[in-house]
Each structure stands twice: as structure tokens, then as C-alpha cells.
C-alpha angles and dihedrals in degrees: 000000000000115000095202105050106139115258110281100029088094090063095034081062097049094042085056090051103046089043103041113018116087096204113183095055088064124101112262092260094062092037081060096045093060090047089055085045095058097039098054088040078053097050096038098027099036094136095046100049084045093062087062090070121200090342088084095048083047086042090056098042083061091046092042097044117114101007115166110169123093094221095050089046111050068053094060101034079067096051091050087053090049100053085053103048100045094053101244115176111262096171118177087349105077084112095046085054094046094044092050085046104043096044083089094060124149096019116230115190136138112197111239110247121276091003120184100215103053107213108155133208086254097059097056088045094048093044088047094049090045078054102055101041097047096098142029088223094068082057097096097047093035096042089060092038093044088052090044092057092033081072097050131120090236117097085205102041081060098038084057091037094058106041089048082059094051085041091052090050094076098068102027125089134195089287095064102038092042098090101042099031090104095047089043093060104037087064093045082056097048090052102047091044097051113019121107089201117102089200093050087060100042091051093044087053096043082049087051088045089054090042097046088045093051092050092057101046092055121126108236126196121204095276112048134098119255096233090178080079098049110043082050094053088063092054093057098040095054095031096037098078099047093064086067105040117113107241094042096214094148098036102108106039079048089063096033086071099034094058099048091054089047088052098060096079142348086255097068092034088066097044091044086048103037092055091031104041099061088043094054088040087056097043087049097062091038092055113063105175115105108236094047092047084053091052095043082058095043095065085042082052094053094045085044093057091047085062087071094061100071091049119212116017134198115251087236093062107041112115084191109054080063090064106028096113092061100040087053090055098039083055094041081047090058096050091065101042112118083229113107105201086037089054083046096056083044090058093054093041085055087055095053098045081054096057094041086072100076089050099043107036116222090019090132123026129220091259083045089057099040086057094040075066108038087052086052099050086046091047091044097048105027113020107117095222115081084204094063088041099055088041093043089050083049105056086047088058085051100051096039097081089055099055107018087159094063092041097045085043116037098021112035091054091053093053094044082059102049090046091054093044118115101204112193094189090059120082115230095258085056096050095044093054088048090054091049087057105051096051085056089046085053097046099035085059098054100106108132134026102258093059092034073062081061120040108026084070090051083054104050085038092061096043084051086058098044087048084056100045116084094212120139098242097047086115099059084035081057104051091045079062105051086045086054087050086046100056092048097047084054085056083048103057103071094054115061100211094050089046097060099036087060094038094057096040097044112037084051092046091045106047086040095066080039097065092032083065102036085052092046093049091069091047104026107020089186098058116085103352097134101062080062096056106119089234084059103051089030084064083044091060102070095037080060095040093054082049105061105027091080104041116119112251091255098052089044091048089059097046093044081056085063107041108037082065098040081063100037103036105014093247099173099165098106097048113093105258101015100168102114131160103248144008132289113237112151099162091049121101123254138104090236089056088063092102092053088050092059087064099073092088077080102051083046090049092053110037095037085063097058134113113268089231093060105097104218110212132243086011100151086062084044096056089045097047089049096047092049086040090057097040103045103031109103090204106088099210089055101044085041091050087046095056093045097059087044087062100048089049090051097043083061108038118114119258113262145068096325085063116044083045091060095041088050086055088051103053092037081055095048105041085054094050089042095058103061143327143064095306102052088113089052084048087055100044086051091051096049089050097043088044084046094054090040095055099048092059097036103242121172095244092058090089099048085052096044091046080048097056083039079056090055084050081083103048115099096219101042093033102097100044092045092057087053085051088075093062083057101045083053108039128075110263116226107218106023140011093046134119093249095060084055089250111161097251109166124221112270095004075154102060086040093052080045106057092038099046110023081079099048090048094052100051093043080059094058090044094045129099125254095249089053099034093088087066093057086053097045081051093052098045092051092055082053095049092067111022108124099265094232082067101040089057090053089057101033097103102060091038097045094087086059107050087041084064092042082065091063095053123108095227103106086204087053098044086044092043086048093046089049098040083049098040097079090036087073095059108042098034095033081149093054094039084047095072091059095039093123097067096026077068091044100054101032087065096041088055089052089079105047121139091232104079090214086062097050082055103043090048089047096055084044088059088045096056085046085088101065088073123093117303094223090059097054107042093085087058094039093092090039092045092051096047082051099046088052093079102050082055087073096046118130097239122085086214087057109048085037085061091038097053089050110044081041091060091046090060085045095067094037102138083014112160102259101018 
């Protein structure tokens, strides 16, 4: 390692070593010890080892030869790399070098148990390949080797065959493949012909597509033969006629390979299409069945999709504009095809003609694009299959965006159509699917903000109308609205432009009808109410919600300055159509202000999605008005809904006096409301959303909060809805409280709630009496639940005596929330779960005849996974859990008898040869 030895020591070293050193008959330590010598004399004495010539490449076969230890090798594997990269001279021994080298393919090791050293199986392969494909000299001596072990009966030994070929294919060039080009696909055929091993093809077609690359990125001279066409030529000649034979046995490995040669350049692309797609195209129309007609698209399909690869092509040298007038009919053909998975690989091959367009100019004319649409829009709203009319509304989403002007112009109109149509042969249930439909086709095909202009319009139109209407079924219409609005405010949200433009047309409109219905209610109790139903606003949130989470802070900041007051001093001005009868006043007293009260889940819904960053004014009278609004609101969606804006508001406030002030005002609330009186549930409520805020961002209140809801366990009232609190305070909250609302939630809350409650919880259980110690266990079973698994099966010893006794309570939620927490326990701790296999067992086939069918499945999937633990274990209880496992496969629920009849078979086989 010195960095000053005089010039020539380093060879005189090395000269020592090579004549008098003996190498291989040394222990592993001092066998190391010469490689790290070598290798820091070839990264500080390069030019003077160079100068020995091919004597040091000779000097360091001798030293290499015979090398059997992992650790010496992935040394000397470096060493090997080096000398080739580097350039260092090998002279007349490249086939010593490789011989020493290649001796080790294809590796076979097996690391000892618990090693120290950690050197996988994987290292030595991947330092020998890089080996062996590190130059084009070692060709003539790997490429025989690589087809000998091809063939051989070892899945691994092929796997590493094949991807050192494709490895080797990035540096060879015609030169070096010429020779051995027939034998090399004449074993990728083989392989993919006749393996059962869905690797082993993969690798064989990623090997075709290397082979194929390198041969079009040669270099030729005059004089040389192009061997791109004829090795292409082979492939077809031995693929091309199975793709006509009758039974089509062979049809798909043909294409397969055809199309991985086809995928490595434009240029084979051109020679494999321009002999296969006529062929397909004319198979297609010979074969009318249905399924082989699917399969016969399919592979046009796959030769179809390589086209986008190349990007835009020149009209001269497109293979497909010459036959663009048959694959469009062969794929409109498919569309209408009574065949449902035929009409469905139609449907993919649609998407990807459409976006041919763009890479092959005048593939599909105007007339071609007018009728791409007219078969979407009769696939999307009458097609019979749910399955063609989700992926057709699909493919429209997806070419859209490519031509908004055909689909804003020629689609959306016809869909505004079909929703306003009134059509007297169609029963109710009829109109009302169509209509269904057509609100998913306008907002599937909102993909881009020209058409968002469109057909955002056509849908508030058209909830305007429902609101209006006085039919039975205007709440579930509304909310199909409101889903259509939401998934178009989720395509919104990554453009801008697209973003604002829905979020200023949609929250007004929204919260205008809003406060239209919530006025009518007091004066015509009939107009507008259900647009009040809970189901209804409860659809609006998360339409708001999308709308708002994305805004800039700027753009938020304007609309917050509208609707804070809308809410606090019914200032309407800035809502369409903003002339009501009276004003709105939702956080004023008053039975016949109910309805405006309700409307809060909006304001939730708004202010709790935005940034962090956005101020929102006049907060601190905010906060008051929502925490006397959800103690005191005898309505529990909107005290809930009130709570839970409270909490979002919290979750977000900046640390200081503010604050601790509010959240002062809040316990000092809630331990009022907790103690006694009609408003103890909305107390509750309040305390479960505030915990929840606190916890997620770690403030120090949030324990005295959470010691305070472990207190309620133990009355007798609250008990019950305290311990399903837990489930809340754990889970991910939909509409507010969530990442995605921009909410502060730290990394690993969980564990932390974990580690500070899971003990209290256990030792309340122990102090608690028998009538409230079901709710312990309910709150127990709900941290599980959702405790990360890595950490639940570091606790699980000290917690499985518990859960054991959950699964005696009475409590069906608790009984469910235990099965599921136990299930994957089983799975990933079977030695810890061994040790109480007697009453798992026990349990698990008492549970299987509960009278909850959630519990009978769950029990069942829990006796399943039963199996995963030692066979050994289980073989006493096989007989008795088969007896047991008879009478589920008679339940009267499908769900039932489907989990019985596997988790029975598994048992079955239970010491099975082979299992």
C-alpha cells in the first residue's frame, strides 16, 4: 500500500510472487492477502506492471488457478475485470484467462447458515458475468460454452446462460455472433417452444431481443453481409407458419419471438411487420370463432404497441399506413363482436390506433376518428357487459387528451344528449342505468381542460335539474353526480390551469345550491331536501375536498377570503345566483336553522384541504363557533361533521398561545359535556376527533386526552363507543386528517401510540369489572388492528394471552377485529403461534359457527392459515379439523362455503408428500 516504493519494486514483488510463491497451497487469509496485493500495486503501479506485458496477466493465471473460496474470488473476479478494462497486455493467453474464469459457470453455492461474511449466491453470479462479458476476445471460447449449458436440465444453469448472453450483446458485434447465430436460435426456439417455465422464457426473449439489437447496431463495410436479414429471415421462416396452423398450438410462443426480435429497432421492426401483419390481418378474417379471432388481435395488438416505441415515423417507411384500411376494420370488427373479451382486446387495440396517429401521420382519418368515437360512446352506454363499458370509458379518458377537439366536439354532445333524454320505451330501472352511465362516460373523458370547459357545465346542469325534480330516487342521482365531479376533479388536480378553472366553477356552484336547499327547507320543506340527506353532502365532501387540496397558495388564499365569511356572516355575494330569501346563518341558534347547520360538512370539507401555508381569516371565531356547534347540536352529523372540522383546524394550527388557549376551551368543554346530560355522545365524538389531531402531530396534550378516553372504557354508558374510538384514532380518516388534506401526521404515530397506551390498556383490563371488560378488549384489538405487523410480532408474546381471551367475548366487532389482527400472525410468527396451537384450534372452530357471517369467514381464513404452521404441530388436530370444517361447507352463504372448502382442502393435504 506505500505510495513512495522506488520504480521497479512493484515488479520485483510481483516477480517474487509469481516464481517462488506457491499460492494456492496457502491458508485463505494469505491467498487474500496476495490478491489485495495485486490489486493496490494495479491501482498505484499501473504503468509499471504494464510494462511486463502479458507476463503479469500469465503471473496471475498461476496465482488465480484453482481458487475455491467465495471471498478470494469476488477478489479476483475484480482483478480479472480490471486487467481488461485497463487494457493490460494478455497476449497469447485470452483462453488461459477465460479458462481459469469460466471454470466457475455456471456458479453453484449455496451460502453456509448464519455466515458472517454475507456473500450470496447472487454476488459471485453477477462478478463472474461481468467477467465474462467484459470483452469481445473471451466470444469464441463463452458463446459454446453459453449453448452447452443452455441445454442443460438445470433451470439455473439457463436462467444464467441466457442473461450472460443478453449481457454479452452489448459489447459484441456481427463478427463475434456470426458463427454461432444458427445454433443460438435454435436453442431460444427450443426453449421457448417447449419450457414450462415462464423465467426461462422471459429470459430466452429478453436474450432474442439482445441478439437482434446488437445485430442492428453493427457497423458494416461494403462488403459484408447484412446478418440482421438473415437471421431474421430464420425466425420467420421457422415462427411464420404457426401462426396459420389450425389448431393454433404454437401461436403464441411463435409471436412471442417474433415480436421480441421485431422490438430491438425500427429496422426489424419493419422486415418482422411487413412479412407478419398481413398474415395476422388475413388469419383474422379466415378464422371466425371468437376466441381464436381474440387471440389472432391480440398478437397484432402486441406488434401494434412496438410501433410506439420508434416514435414518429416517415410515411415511406411505414409498413402500417399500407394497411391501415384493414387493421381499422379487423379492430371495428372486434368492437362489435358479441364476444365480450374479443370486444375488450378491441377496445385496447382502439387505444393504441389512436395513439398511432400522432407517430405515423394520416394513420386515421377524420371519418376514422368520428366512428373510433361513435363505437366508444355505444360500448360505454349500451353495451350489456359492465366490463366493455368501464374499458371503453377508459380508452376514451386516454384519447381525449389526444384529440380534445373531436371529443368536445363530437362526444360530449352526444352524452349530454343521452343524459337529458326522456325515453318513454325504457323502464325506470333502464333510464336510470343509462344515466349512470353517461355521468361516468363525462367525467371518464375529462382528461384535458378543454373538454373539463365542457363537460363539467353538462354535469352541474344536470344536478341543478335532479335537485329540482321531486322523484323518489333524486338523493342516489345526486350522489352519482357528485362521484362523476370527483373523478374529474382528481384528473384536475396535476394541470394548473385545469385545477382552478374546476375549483371556481364547482365549490360556488356547490355551496350555492347548498344554501338554496338549506333556506327552502324552513319555508317548503319538500324543494331541495335531498340535496341535505346526509348520503348526499356527505358525496359533496370529497368533490370539494379534490378541489381545493391542489390549489396554489395564492389561488387558495382568494377563494378561503369568500367562504369563511359565507359561513360566519352570510356573506353570499360571491355564490351564482346568490338572491335567497333569507340569510345564512348556520352557527346561529334556532330549530329552523338545522338545515344551515348541516352544511358545515362543506365548510369541513374546504378549509380542512388546504395548504398548511394558506392563513385562513378570522380562524380563532371559527374554531369557537365549531366547538359550540358540536357540543351543543343535537343532530349527530352535524356535531360529528363539526368535530371533525375543529380537529382539522387544530391538527394544522401553528404552536403557541392561540393554541393552548383553544385547546383549553376545548377540555374544559368536553370534560363538562362528559360528565352528565343529553350531549355526553357529541363530547365524546369531540374528544375522539381533537385526540385524534393531537396524536398525529405529536402535541403534548394528546396523552392527557388519550389517559382521559382509556377513563370512559369503564363507564358503563360510553364504554362501548370509546373502545371503537380506537379504531378511529388508528385508522386513516377519509375526508379529513390525511396526508392528502395536508394534515401534520408524523412518521410511526402508531408505534408511538403503541408503545404509551397497549399497557395501559392491558392493565385497565385486569382492573376492570367483568360487564366493561369486553370494551378493553375491543380497544386493544383495534391498536392491533392497525399496528404496523413487523411490530405486533415483536410484542406478540407478551399480548397472545390476551387476544386468545378477545376471542371468547361476546362482542361480534371484537371477535372480527381479533380474527383479522391473528390471521397474518400466523403467517409471519408460526413458532410463536405454535406454542398456543391447542386453543387457536379451539377457537378458531368454535367461531366457524357464529351467527355473524363476518365472523364464520374470518374463523374460517384463521384455520386456513393454520396451516402455515409446522406440520408436526398440526397433525394431532388434522381428523378433528376436518370433522369440524364438514358443517361450514353447507352454510347458506356462498362466501362461506368458498373460505370453508379452502381452508378444508388445505388441511387435507396437511403431511402431504411434497407440501
Amino acid at each position: 500500500m506505500c505510495e513512495v516504493l522506488s520504480p521497479g519494486l512493484a515488479v520485483s514483488v510481483l516477480k517474487a510472487i509469481f516464481q517462488e510463491v506457491h499460492v494456492q497451497s496457502l491458508l485463505q487469509l494469505d491467498r487474500h492477502t496476495v490478491y489485495s496485493i495485486i490489486t493496490n500495486f494495479m491501482g498505484t503501479r499501473e504503468e509499471e506492471l504494464k510494462g511486463l506485458g502479458a507476463d503479469f496477466t500469465f503471473g496471475f493465471i498461476q496465482v488465480m488457478d484453482g481458487e475455491k473460496d467465495p471471498r478470494n474470488l469476488l477478489v479476483a473476479f475484480q482483478i480479472v475485470r480490471d486487467l481488461i478494462a485497463k487494457n493490460y497486455a494478455l497476449g497469447p493467453f485470452v483462453e488461459e484467462l477465460f479458462e481459469v474464469t469460466s471454470c466457475y459457470f455456471p456458479i453453484d453455492f449455496t451460502p453456509p447458515p448464519n455466515d458472517p461474511h454475507g456473500i450470496q449466491r447472487e454476488d459471485l453470479i453477477l462478478s463472474l458475468r461481468a467477467v465474462l462479458a467484459s470483452t469481445p476476445q473471451f466470444a469464441e471460447f463463452l458463446l459454446p460454452l453459453l449453448i452447452e449449458k443452455m441445454d442443460s436440465d438445470l433451470q439455473s444453469a439457463k436462467l444464467d446462460s441466457l442473461q450472460t448472453l443478453t449481457a454479452c450483446c452489448a459489447i459484441y458485434g456481427q463478427k463475434e455472433l456470426q458463427e454461432f447465430l444458427p445454433s443460438l436460435w435454435s436453442s431460444l426456439r427450443r426453449e421457448v417452444f417447449q419450457t414450462a417455465s415462464e423465467k426461462v422464457e422471459a429470459e430466452c426473449l429478453a436474450a432474442l431481443h439482445a441478439l437482434s439489437a446488437c445485430l442492428s447496431c453493427s457497423v458494416l463495410s461494403s462488403d459484408t453481409e447484412d446478418l440482421l436479414d438473415s437471421f431474421l429471415s430464420s425466425i420467420l421462416q421457422d415462427c411464420r407458419h404457426h401462426l396459420c396452423e389450425p389448431d393454433m398450438k404454437l401461436v403464441w410462443p411463435s409471436a412471442k419471438l417474433l415480436q421480441a426480435a421485431a422490438g430491438a429497432s425500427l429496422r426489424a421492426y419493419h422486415c418482422v411487420t411487413s412479412s407478419v401483419l398481413p398474415l395476422l390481418l388475413e388469419q383474422y378474417t379466415k378464422h371466425s370463432q371468437s376466441s381464436q379471432r381474440r387471440t389472432i388481435l391480440e398478437m397484432l395488438l402486441g406488434f401494434l404497441e412496438l410501433q410506439q416505441k420508434w416514435g414518429h415515423v416517415e410515411e415511406d417507411e411505414s409498413t402500417l399506413l399500407s394497411l391501415r384500411a384493414l387493421v381499422c376494420s379487423v379492430v371495428f370488427s372486434a368492437l362489435t363482436d358479441p364476444s365480450v373479451q374479443l370486444q375488450l382486446v378491441g377496445i385496447r387495440a382502439l387505444t393504441v390506433l389512436g395513439s398511432l396517429q400522432a407517430l405515423v401521420p394520416g394513420f386515421l382519418s377524420p371519418s376514422d376518428l368520428e366512428l373510433v368515437v361513435d363505437h366508444l360512446i355505444r360500448l360505454a352506454l349500451h353495451e350489456e357487459d359492465s366490463q366493455s363499458s368501464e374499458a371503453a370509458m377508459e380508452a376514451a379518458g386516454s384519447l381525449a387528451p389526444l384529440y380534445p377537439k373531436v371529443f368536445s366536439g363530437h362526444m360530449v354532445p352526444r352524452l349530454e344528449e343521452e343524459l337529458q333524454s326522456e325515453r318513454q320505451e325504457e323502464s325506470p330501472r333502464d333510464h336510470c342505468s343509462l344515466r349512470q352511465r353517461c355521468l361516468q362516460a363525462l367525467a371518464a373523458v375529462s382528461t384535458h381542460t378543454s373538454i373539463v370547459r365542457e363537460t363539467v357545465p353538462v354535469l352541474l346542469q344536470h344536478l341543478r335539474k335532479v335537485q329540482k325534480g321531486s322523484e323518489a330516487g333524486n338523493a342516489q342521482d345526486m350522489v352519482s353526480v357528485c362521484q362523476s365531479l370527483h373523478r374529474v376533479a382528481l384528473q384536475c388536480q396535476q394541470d394548473a390551469e385545469s385545477c382552478w378553472y374546476y375549483h371556481q366553477t364547482v365549490v360556488p356552484c356547490l355551496l350555492a345550491m347548498a344554501v338554496q336547499a338549506a333556506m327552502q327547507e324552513s319555508t317548503h320543506p319538500l324543494l331541495g331536501k335531498a340535496l341535505l340527506e346526509e348520503e348526499v353532502l356527505a358525496a359533496m365532501v370529497p368533490v370539494i375536498s379534490a378541489a381545493t387540496t391542489h390549489l396554489s397558495p395564492e389561488l387558495a388564499a382568494q377563494s378561503v377570503s369568500h367562504v369563511v365569511p359565507l359561513f360566519l356572516d352570510g356573506e353570499v355575494s360571491f355564490l351564482p345566483q346568490n338572491s335567497f330569501p333569507c340569510s345564512f346563518q348556520p352557527f346561529e341558534d334556532g330549530e329552523c336553522l338545522e338545515a344551515q347547520r348541516r352544511l358545515v360538512a362543506l365548510l369541513m370539507a374546504f378549509v380542512c384541504s388546504l395548504p398548511r401555508n394558506v392563513a385562513i381569516p378570522q380562524q380563532e371565531r371559527l374554531l369557537r363557533e365549531l366547538l359550540e356547534l358540536s357540543c351543543s347540536c343535537n343532530c349527530p352529523f352535524t356535531a360529528t361533521t363539526a368535530a371533525k372540522c375543529f380537529a382539522g383546524l387544530v391538527n394544522k394550527h401553528l404552536a403557541g398561545q392561540q393554541l393552548d388557549e383553544i385547546l383549553q376551551l376545548a377540555v374544559n368543554r368536553m370534560e363538562l359535556g362528559l360528565v352528565e346530560g343529553p350531549c355526553r355522545m357529541q363530547a365524546l365524538t369531540l374528544l375522539l376527533w381533537v385526540t385524534k389531531a393531537l396524536v398525529l402531530r405529536y402535541h403534548p396534550l394528546s396523552s392527557r386526552l388519550t389517559d382521559k378516553l382509556l377513563g370512559l372504557l369503564g363507564d358503563t354508558e360510553l364504554g362501548p363507543a370509546a373502545a371503537d374510538g380506537f379504531s378511529l384514532l388508528m385508522a386513516e380518516s377519509p375526508d379529513v386528517l390525511h396526508k392528502g388534506c395536508h394534515a401534520d401526521v408524523r412518521i410511526m404515530f402508531r408505534q408511538r401510540f403503541f408503545t404509551d397506551n397497549v399497557p395501559k390498556l392491558v392493565q385497565g383490563f385486569h382492573g376492570a369489572g367483568p360487564d366493561v371488560k369486553a370494551n378493553y378488549l375491543k380497544g386493544l384489538s383495534h391498536v392491533l388492528n392497525h399496528l404496523p405487523k413487523p411490530v405486533l410480532v415483536t410484542e406478540l408474546p407478551t399480548l397472545l394471552s390476551l387476544l386468545l381471551e378477545a376471542l371468547s367475548c361476546s362482542d361480534r366487532v371484537v371477535q372480527l377485529s381479533t380474527l383479522s389482527c391473528l390471521q397474518p400472525l400466523l403467517l409471519e410468527a408460526p413458532q410463536i403461534m405454535s406454542l398456543h396451537v391447542d386453543t387457536l384450534v379451539t377457537k378458531f372452530l368454535s367461531l366457524t359457527s357464529s351467527p355473524t357471517m363476518a365472523v364464520r369467514i374470518a374463523a374460517l381464513r384463521c384455520a386456513h392459515a393454520l396451516t402455515s404452521l409446522p406440520t408436526t404441530v398440526l397433525l394431532p388436530y388434522k381428523a378433528r379439523v376436518i370433522r369440524a370444517l364438514a358443517k361450514p361447507l353447507d352454510d347458506k352463504k356462498r362466501l362461506v362455503r368458498k373460505e370453508a372448502v379452502a381452508a378444508r382442502g388445505e388441511w387435507f393435504l396437511l403431511g402431504s408428500p411434497g407440501r
